[in-house]
C-alpha positions in Angstrom: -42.9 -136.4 79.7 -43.9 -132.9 80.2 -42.2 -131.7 77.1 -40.1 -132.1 74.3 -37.8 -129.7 72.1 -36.7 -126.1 72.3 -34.4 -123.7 70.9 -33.1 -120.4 71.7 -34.5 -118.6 68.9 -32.5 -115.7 68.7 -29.7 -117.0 67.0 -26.8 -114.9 66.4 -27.1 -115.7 62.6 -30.3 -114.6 62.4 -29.5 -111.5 63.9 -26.3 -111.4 61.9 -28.9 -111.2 58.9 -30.6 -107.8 60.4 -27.2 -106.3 61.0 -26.0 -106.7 57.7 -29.2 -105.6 56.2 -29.8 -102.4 57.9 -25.7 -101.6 58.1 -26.2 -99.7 54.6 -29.3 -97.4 56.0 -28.5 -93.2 56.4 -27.6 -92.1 59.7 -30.0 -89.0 59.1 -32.9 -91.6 58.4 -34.3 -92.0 61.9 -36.9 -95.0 61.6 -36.0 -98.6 59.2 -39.5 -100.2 59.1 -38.0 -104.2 58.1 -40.7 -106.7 56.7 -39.5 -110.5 55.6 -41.5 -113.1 54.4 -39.2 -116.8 55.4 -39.6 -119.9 54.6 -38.0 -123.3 56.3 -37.7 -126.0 54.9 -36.8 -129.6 57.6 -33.4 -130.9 56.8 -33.3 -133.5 59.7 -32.9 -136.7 58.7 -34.7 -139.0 61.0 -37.8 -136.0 61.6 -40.5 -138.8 59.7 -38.7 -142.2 60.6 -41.0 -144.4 61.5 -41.4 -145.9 65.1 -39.2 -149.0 65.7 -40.2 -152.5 66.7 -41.6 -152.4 70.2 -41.9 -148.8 70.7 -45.6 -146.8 71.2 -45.9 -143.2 69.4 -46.9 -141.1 71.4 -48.3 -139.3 68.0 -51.2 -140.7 65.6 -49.9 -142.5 62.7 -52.0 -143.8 59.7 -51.4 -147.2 62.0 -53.3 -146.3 65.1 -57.5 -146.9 65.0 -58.8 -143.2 65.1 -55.3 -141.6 63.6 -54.9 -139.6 60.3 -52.7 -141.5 58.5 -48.9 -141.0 57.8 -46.7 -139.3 60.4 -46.9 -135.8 61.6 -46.1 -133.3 58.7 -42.4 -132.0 58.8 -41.7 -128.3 58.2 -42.3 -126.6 54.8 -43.6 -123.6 55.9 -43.9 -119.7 55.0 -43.9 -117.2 57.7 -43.8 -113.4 58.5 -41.0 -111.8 60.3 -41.3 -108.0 61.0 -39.2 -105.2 62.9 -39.3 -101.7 63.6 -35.5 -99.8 64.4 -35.5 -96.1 65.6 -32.2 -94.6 65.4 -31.8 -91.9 68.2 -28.8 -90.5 67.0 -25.4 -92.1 65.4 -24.8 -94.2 68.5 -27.9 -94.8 70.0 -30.9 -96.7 69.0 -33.9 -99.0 70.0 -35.8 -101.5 68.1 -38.3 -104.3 68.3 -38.6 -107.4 66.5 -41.3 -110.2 65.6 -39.1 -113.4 64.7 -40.4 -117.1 63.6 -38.4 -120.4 63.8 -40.2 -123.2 62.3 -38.6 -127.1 62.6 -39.1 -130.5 63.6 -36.9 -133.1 66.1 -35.3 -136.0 64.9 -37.0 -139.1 66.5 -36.5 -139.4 70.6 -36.9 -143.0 71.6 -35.1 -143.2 75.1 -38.7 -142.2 76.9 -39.4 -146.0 77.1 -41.4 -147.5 75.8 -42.4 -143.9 73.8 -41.0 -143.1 70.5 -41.5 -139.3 69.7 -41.9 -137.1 66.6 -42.9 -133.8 66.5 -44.0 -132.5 63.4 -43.8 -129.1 62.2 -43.1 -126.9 65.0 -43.3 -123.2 64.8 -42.0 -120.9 67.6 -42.1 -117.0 67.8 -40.1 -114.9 69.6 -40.7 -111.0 70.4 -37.7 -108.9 71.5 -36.9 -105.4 72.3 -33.7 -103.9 72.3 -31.6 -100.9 73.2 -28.2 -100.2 71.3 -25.5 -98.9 71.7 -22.3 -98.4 68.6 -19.3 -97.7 71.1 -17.4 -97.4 68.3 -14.3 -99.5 67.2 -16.4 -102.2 66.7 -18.1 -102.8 69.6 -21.2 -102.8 70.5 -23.3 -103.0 73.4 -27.4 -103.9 73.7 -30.2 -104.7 76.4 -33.1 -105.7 76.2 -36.0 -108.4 76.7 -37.6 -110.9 75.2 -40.5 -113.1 75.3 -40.5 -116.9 73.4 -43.6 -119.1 72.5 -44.6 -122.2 70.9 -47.6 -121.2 68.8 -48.2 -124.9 67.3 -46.9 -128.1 67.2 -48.0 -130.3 64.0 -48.1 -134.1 65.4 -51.7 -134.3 67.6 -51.4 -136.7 70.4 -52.2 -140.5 69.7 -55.7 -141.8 71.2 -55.2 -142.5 75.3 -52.7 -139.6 75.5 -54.8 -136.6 75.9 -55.8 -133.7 74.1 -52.5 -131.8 75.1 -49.6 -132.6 72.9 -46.4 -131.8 74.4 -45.7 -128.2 74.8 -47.6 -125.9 72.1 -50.1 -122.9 73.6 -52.9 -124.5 72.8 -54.5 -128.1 73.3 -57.8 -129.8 71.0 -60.5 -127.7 71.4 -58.6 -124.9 71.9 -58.1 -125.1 75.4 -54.9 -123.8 77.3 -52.2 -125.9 77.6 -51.2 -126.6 81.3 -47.5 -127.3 80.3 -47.2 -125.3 77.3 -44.2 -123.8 77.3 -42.8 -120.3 77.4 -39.7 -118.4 78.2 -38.8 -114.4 79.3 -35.7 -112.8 80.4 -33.8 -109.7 80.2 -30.5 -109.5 78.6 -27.2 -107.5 77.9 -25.1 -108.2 75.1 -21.7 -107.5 74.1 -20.1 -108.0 70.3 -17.2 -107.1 68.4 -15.9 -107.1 65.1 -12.5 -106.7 64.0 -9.9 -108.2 61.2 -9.5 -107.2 57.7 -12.4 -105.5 55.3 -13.5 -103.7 52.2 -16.0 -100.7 52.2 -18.6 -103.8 50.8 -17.6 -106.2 52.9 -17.9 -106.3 57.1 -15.0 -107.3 59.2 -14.0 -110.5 58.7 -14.1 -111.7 62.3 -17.6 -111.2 64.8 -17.6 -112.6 68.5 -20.2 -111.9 71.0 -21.7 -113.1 74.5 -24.3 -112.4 76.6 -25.4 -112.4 80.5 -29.4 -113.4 79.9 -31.5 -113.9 83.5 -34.5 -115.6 83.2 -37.0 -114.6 85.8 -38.6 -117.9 87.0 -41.3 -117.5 90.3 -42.7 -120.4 91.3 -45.8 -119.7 89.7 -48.3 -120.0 87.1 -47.7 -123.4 85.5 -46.3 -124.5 89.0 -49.0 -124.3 90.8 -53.1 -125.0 90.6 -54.8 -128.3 89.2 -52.0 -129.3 86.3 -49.1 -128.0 87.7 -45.8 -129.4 84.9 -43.9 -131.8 86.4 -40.3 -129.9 86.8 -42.1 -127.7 88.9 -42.0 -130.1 91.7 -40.8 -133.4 92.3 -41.6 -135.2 88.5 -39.4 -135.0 85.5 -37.0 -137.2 84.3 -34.7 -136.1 86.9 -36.7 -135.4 90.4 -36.0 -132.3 92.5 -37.6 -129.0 93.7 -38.3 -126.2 91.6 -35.4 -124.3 90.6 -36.4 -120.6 90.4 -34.8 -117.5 88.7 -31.1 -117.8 87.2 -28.8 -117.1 84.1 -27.3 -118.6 81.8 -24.1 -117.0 79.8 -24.5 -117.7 75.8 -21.4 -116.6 73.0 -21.4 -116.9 69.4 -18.0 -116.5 66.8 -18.5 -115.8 63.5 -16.7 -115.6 60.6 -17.0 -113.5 57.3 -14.8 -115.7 55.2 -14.7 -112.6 52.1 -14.0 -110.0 54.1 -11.0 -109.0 52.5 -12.0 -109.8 48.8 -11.9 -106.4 46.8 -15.4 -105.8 44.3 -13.5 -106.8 41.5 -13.5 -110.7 43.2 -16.2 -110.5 44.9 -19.3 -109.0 43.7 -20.4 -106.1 46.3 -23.2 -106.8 48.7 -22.8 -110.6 48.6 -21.6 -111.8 52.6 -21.1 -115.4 53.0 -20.8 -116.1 56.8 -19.7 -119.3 58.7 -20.3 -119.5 62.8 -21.0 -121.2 66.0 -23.2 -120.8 69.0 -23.1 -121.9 72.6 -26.9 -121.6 73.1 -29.1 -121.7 75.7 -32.8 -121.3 77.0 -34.6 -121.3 80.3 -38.7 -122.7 80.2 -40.4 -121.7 83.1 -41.3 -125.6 84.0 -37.9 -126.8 83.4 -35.4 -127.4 86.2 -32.2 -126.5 84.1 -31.7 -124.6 80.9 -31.7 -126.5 77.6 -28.1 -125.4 75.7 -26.9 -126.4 72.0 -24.3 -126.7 70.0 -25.3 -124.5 67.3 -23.9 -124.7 63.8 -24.6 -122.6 61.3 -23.8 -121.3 57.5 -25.6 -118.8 54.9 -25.6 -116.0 52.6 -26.3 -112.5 52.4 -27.4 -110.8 49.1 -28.2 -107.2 49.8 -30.1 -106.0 46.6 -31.2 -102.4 45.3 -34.7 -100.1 47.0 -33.9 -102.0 50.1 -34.3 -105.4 49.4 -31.8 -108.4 50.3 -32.0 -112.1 49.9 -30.5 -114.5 52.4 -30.2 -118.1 53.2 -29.3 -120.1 56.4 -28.6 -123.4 56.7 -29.2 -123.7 60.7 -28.2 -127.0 63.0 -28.8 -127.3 66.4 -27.3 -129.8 68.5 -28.6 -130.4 72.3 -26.2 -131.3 75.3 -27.5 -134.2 77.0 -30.1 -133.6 79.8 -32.3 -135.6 81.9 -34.6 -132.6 82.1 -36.0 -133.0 78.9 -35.4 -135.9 76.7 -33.3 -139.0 79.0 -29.4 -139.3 77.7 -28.6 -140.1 75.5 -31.3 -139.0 73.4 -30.6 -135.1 72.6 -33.5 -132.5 71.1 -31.8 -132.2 67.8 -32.6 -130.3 64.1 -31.9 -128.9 61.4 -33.2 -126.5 59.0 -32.9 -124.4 56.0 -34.6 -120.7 55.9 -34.9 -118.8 52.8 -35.8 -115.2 53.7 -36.3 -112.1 51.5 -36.3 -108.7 53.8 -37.8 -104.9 52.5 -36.3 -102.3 54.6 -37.8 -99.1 54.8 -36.0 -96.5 56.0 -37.5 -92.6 56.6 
């Protein structure tokens, strides 16, 4: 197995969150400098089952000569996320963003005779973006974006390696020859309509995208290690599949849109939405896409501050690519995030 989970990291709820946020900022207030400490807590069940009779992990456990003991540790983790927005005028502006998503997989056990557990895993994504307010709510962006695994928290049981599964780096710090990454440029569409107060947004949000993914075969597809997908390994053998696209959407729904301040106390935004997601890693053959569930509240606060919390499910569709049917990559998590906005 050349890998193992992956998600596309810029949900549409998280970005919902930035939206919101920044949505009460002064047109005549050119730069938003946002800083957000998160935290994510593991809400998948099965994320430190242990391995069933007759399986191997592929991980140490406290029951392997040489292993720490106990399984890998599941995500509780605090993280950074950071952003920078420069508004060229009431229409127009550009921004880049620095974005975490720490979680672990539920157990995969159809790699026989493997069971699999991750651990802890903590992606980053870095994104810019150009944007466009067409007005009547919709708006338009493009942009690109570049997504990493920094680290993965389960280390690779003795006879394995010193590489486990995808993360940058292996033991010792060496490079990872399947670690795993994905890039491509993207155009965006979303718009809001249905019924609203003056502290609440629309009650209705859909959006899709056109993302390529620009894939030469390249880099981890050639020299010494190349990753299997890139040729004729895998689950699934075939030739390397180069550049393509892939066409996510999202629908969300503000369910308090309509509430006047006397119900509802202004500034608090519950939200409710779904995501047909989707990513492309360079050594994969075909793009990994979810079923993407997701709920949370937004508490924007006084000086800039808001509170928010997501409770984030991802579901995979089967593929052979990455984990053999019927086996899907599989989480969920819930991120508490408090976000400073300053705007000048």
């Amino acid at each position: 197995m050349n890998r193992t989970a992956q998600v596309a990291i810029a949900s549409f709820a998280l970005a919902a969150l930035v939206f919101l946020t920044t949505a009460y900022a002064s047109a005549d207030q050119r730069f938003t400098l946002e800083v957000s400490p998160v935290f994510f807590q593991d809400n998948t069940g099965d994320s430190a089952a242990p391995p069933p009779p007759g399986t191997i992990p592929l991980y140490c456990t406290g029951g392997q000569p040489g292993c720490p003991n106990g399984n890998p540790q599941t995500t509780s983790n605090l993280r950074l996320d950071y952003g920078l927005t420069y508004q060229i005028n009431r229409r127009w502006s550009v921004n880049y963003a620095h974005a975490n998503l720490d979680f672990s997989i539920g157990r995969i056990v159809t790699i026989v005779p493997l069971s699999v557990l991750s651990g802890s895993i903590n992606d980053r994504v870095d994104t810019g973006t150009i944007n466009y307010a067409a007005g009547h709510g919709l708006t338009l962006s493009g942009g690109y974006s570049s997504h990493q695994r920094v680290d993965i928290a389960a280390v690779p049981a003795p006879g394995f390696g010193n590489c486990y599964l995808n993360q940058e780096a292996c033991i010792g710090a060496t490079s990872n020859p399947s670690s795993i990454n994905a890039n491509d440029w993207f155009v965006t569409g979303a718009y809001t309509f249905g019924p609203h107060t003056a502290y609440q947004p629309p009650m209705f949000k859909i959006s899709g995208s056109i993302n390529y993914w620009p894939r030469p075969a390249n880099g981890n597809c050639t020299g010494a290690n190349p990753q299997a997908a890139c040729g004729t390994g895998g689950f699934t053998p075939t030739t390397y599949v180069g550049s393509g696209e892939t066409y996510p959407w999202s629908f969300t729904w503000f369910p308090l849109s309509d509430f006047p301040p006397t119900v509802i106390k202004p500034g608090t935004i519950p939200f409710l939405g779904y995501e047909a997601a989707n990513t492309w890693f360079h050594a994969e053959n075909t793009p990994e896409t979810y079923n993407v569930i997701n709920a949370g509240l937004v508490q924007i606060l006084p000086h800039g501050l808001s509170l928010s919390y997501v409770y984030l499910k991802f579901n995979g569709r089967p593929s052979s690519d990455t984990v053999p049917p019927p086996d899907t990559i599989r989480f969920a998590v819930s991120i508490f995030k408090l976000t400073y906005d300053l705007h000048f």
